[in-house]
C-alpha positions in Angstrom: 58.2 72.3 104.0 58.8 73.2 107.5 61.1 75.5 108.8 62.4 75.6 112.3 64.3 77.7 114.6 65.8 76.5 117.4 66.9 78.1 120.0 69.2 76.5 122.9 69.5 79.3 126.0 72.4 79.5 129.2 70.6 77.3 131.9 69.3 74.4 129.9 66.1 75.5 129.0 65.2 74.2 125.2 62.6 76.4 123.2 62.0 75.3 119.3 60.1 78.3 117.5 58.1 77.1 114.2 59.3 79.8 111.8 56.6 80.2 108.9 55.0 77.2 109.2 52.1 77.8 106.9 54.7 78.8 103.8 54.2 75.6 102.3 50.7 75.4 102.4 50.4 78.8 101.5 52.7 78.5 98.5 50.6 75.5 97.2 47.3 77.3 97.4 48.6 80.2 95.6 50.0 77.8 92.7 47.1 75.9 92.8 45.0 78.7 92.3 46.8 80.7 89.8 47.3 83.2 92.1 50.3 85.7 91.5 49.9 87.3 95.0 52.2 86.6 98.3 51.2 84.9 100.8 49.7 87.3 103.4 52.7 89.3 105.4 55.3 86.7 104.0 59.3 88.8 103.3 62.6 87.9 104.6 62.9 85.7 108.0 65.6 86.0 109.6 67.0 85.1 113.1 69.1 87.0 115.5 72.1 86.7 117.3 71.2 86.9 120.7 69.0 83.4 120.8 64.6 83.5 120.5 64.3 86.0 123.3 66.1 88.3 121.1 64.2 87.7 118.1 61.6 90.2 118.3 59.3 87.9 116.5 59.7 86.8 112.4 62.2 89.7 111.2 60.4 90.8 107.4 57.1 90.2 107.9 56.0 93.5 105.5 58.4 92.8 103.4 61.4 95.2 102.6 60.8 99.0 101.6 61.8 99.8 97.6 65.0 100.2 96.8 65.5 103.9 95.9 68.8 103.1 94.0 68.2 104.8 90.3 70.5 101.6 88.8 68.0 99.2 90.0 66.5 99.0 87.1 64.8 95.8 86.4 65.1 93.8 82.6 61.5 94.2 80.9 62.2 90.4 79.1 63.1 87.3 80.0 63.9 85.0 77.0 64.8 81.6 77.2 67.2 81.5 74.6 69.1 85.0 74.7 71.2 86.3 71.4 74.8 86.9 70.9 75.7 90.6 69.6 78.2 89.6 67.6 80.3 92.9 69.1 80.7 91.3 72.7 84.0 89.6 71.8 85.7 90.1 74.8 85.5 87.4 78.1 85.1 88.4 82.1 85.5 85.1 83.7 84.2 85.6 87.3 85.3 83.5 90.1 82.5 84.1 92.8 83.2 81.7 96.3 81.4 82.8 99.5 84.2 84.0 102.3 84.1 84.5 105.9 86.2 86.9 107.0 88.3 87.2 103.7 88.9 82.9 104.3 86.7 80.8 102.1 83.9 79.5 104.0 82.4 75.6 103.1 78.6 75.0 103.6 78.3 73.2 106.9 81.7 74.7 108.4 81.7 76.3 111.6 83.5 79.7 111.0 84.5 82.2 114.2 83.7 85.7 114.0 85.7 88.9 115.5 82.4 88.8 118.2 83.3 85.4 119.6 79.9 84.1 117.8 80.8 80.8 115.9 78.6 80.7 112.4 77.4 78.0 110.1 75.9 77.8 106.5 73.9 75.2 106.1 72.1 76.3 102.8 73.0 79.5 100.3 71.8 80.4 96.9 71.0 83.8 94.8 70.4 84.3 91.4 72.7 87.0 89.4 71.8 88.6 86.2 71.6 91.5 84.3 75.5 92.5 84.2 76.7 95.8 82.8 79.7 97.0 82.6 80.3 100.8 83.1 83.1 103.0 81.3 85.0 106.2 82.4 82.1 108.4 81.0 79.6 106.7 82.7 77.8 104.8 79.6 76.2 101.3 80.3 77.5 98.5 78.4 75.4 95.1 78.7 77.1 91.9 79.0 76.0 88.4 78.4 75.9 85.3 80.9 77.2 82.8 78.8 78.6 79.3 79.5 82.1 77.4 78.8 81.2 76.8 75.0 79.7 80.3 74.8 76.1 80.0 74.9 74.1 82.5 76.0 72.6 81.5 79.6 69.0 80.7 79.8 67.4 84.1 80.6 69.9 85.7 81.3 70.5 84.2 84.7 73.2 82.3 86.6 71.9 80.4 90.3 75.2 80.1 92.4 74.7 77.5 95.0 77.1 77.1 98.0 76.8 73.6 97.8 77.6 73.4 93.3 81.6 74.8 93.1 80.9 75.0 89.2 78.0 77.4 89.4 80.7 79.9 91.0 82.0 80.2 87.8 80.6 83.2 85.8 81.1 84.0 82.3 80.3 87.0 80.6 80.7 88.2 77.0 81.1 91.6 76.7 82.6 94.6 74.2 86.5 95.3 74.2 86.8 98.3 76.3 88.1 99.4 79.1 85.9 99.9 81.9 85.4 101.7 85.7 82.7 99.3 87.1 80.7 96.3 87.1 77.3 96.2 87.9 74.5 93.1 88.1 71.8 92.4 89.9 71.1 90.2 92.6 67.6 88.4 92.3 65.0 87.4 89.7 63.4 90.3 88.1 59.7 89.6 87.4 59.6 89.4 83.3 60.8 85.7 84.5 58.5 85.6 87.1 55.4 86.2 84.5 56.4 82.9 82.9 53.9 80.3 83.7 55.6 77.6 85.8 54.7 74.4 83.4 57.3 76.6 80.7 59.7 77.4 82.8 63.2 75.8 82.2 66.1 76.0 84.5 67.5 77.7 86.8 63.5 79.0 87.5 62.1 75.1 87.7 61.1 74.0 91.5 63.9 71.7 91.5 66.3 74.9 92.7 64.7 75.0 95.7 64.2 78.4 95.2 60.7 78.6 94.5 57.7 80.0 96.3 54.9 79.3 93.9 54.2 82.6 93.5 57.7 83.5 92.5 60.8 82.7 92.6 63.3 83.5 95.6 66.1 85.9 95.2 68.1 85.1 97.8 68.0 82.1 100.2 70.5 82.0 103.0 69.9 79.7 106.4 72.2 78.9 109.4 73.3 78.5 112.2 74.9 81.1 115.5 76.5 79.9 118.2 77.6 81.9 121.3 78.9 81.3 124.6 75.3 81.5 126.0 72.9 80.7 123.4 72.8 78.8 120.0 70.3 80.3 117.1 69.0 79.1 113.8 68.4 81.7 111.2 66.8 82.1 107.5 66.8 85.0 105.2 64.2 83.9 102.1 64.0 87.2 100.1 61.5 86.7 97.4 59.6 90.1 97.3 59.4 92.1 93.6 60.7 95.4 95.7 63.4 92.8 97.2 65.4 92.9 93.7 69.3 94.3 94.2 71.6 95.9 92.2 74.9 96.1 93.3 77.4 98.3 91.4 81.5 97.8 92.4 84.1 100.3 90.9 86.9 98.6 89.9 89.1 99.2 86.7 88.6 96.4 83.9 90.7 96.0 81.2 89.2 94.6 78.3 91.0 95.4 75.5 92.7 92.5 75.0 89.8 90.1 74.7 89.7 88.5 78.2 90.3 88.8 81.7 89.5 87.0 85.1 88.6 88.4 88.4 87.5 87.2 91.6 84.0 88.4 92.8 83.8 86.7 96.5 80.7 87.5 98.7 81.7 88.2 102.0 79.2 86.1 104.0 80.1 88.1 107.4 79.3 91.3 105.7 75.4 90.0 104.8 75.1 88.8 108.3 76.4 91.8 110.3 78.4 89.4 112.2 80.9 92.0 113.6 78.1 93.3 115.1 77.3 90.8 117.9 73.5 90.8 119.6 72.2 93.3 117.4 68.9 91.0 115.5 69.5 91.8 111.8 66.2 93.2 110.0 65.5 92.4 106.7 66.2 96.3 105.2 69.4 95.8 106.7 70.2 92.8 105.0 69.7 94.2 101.5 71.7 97.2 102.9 74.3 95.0 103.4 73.7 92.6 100.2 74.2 96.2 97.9 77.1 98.2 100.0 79.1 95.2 101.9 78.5 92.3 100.5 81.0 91.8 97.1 83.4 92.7 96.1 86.2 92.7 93.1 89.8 91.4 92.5 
């Protein structure tokens, strides 16, 4: 696959950047191979505001810095068929659409920011998983992915797509209780990503179009910016083992009564730093963003 970014600059001139161009190629010699190793200086990729010149290059080319949140704990299995505990009698039904400023925001609608910058989804995808819910004293309770009929999500994970409005829906099975937090990660943790691609199942098949070969991609967000001067593409493929997020949103939850439905929305604008106009967003930043600005609960 080949990815672009184009760039169209004040004055007519016409650049196209080739943004990771060896990715396929890469990913295909390190499945080939066997190899569980990235390709070379592969991370995030993301475009900035202010057209190529302001690029700076391919943004995440290290790859991110660890996360030095003590939640971010990653699962240390991945079964394919996950167990009921019988005491997680309770339902949190999530509703979890992507918003542009607090609006809902449709994949391939152009969307105005505060800046004057005009943005555009054209593909969006992340994996959640590993939900807990947290009470007043501060003790972890897990919760289970589960679906309509109440099974038990395959590995524990849930890929919402931008362009699927019925994997926006998230179901969880947890304890009666009342609670002071939800927290869940954002990304594939690498138990899954030990599983040898001929057994994987879904949501971690290639057909997501969330896989690197080596791995699978936590996040993958592309676009498009539009000023009055310039007009961008931009990508953000977050793949990296250190790139795994958890995000943690206090919020009281009522669960005493068996169920309850929220809304979990994920502020697009937020991710993207769009109030921030000409500024190129890094790929730290990003996941700065994806953990502090990002959701949120009602």
């Amino acid at each position: 696959m080949l990815l672009t970014v184009e760039s169209v600059v004040a004055g007519g001139r016409y650049m196209v950047f080739t943004a990771l161009a060896f990715l396929a190629g890469a990913c295909s010699s390190a499945a080939s191979d066997g190899s569980t190793s990235p390709p070379p200086g592969m991370g995030a990729a993301g475009a900035g505001t202010g057209g190529l010149a302001g690029m700076g290059g391919i943004a995440g080319m290290g790859g991110a810095a660890p996360s030095t949140d003590p939640n971010n704990v990653e699962p240390t299995d991945c079964p394919q068929a996950p167990t009921l505990d019988p005491s997680q009698s309770a339902r949190l039904s999530l509703r979890a659409p992507v918003e542009f400023g607090a609006a809902p925001l449709d994949l391939g609608s152009s969307v105005n920011a505060p800046s004057g910058s005009s943005y555009k989804l054209t593909f969006f995808a992340y994996y959640v998983g590993n939900f807990r819910l947290i009470d007043g004293a501060g003790v972890s309770h897990p919760a289970t992915l589960v679906s309509a009929s109440d099974q038990p999500l395959p590995y524990g994970l849930q890929l919402v797509n931008m362009d699927d409005a019925a994997t926006e829906q998230l179901r969880l099975a947890v304890a009666p209780g009342n609670y002071q937090s939800l927290r869940f990660a954002v990304g594939v943790h690498q138990a899954c990503n030990a599983i040898a691609q001929e057994q994987r199942g879904w949501p971690l098949t290639i057909e997501t179009e969330m896989n690197w070969g080596w791995t699978m991609l936590h996040l993958r967000l592309e676009g498009f910016v539009s000023s009055s001067s310039s007009s961008s593409g931009f990508m953000y493929h977050v793949g990296f083992p250190q790139e795994y997020r958890t995000v943690e949103i206090a919020s009281p939850l009522d669960l005493s009564q068996g169920s309850l439905e929220k809304t979990l929305p994920l502020a697009a604008d937020q991710l993207l730093g769009a109030s921030t106009p000409n500024v190129a967003l890094d790929e730290n930043q990003f996941l700065n963003n994806l953990v502090a600005t990002t959701f949120s609960l009602r």
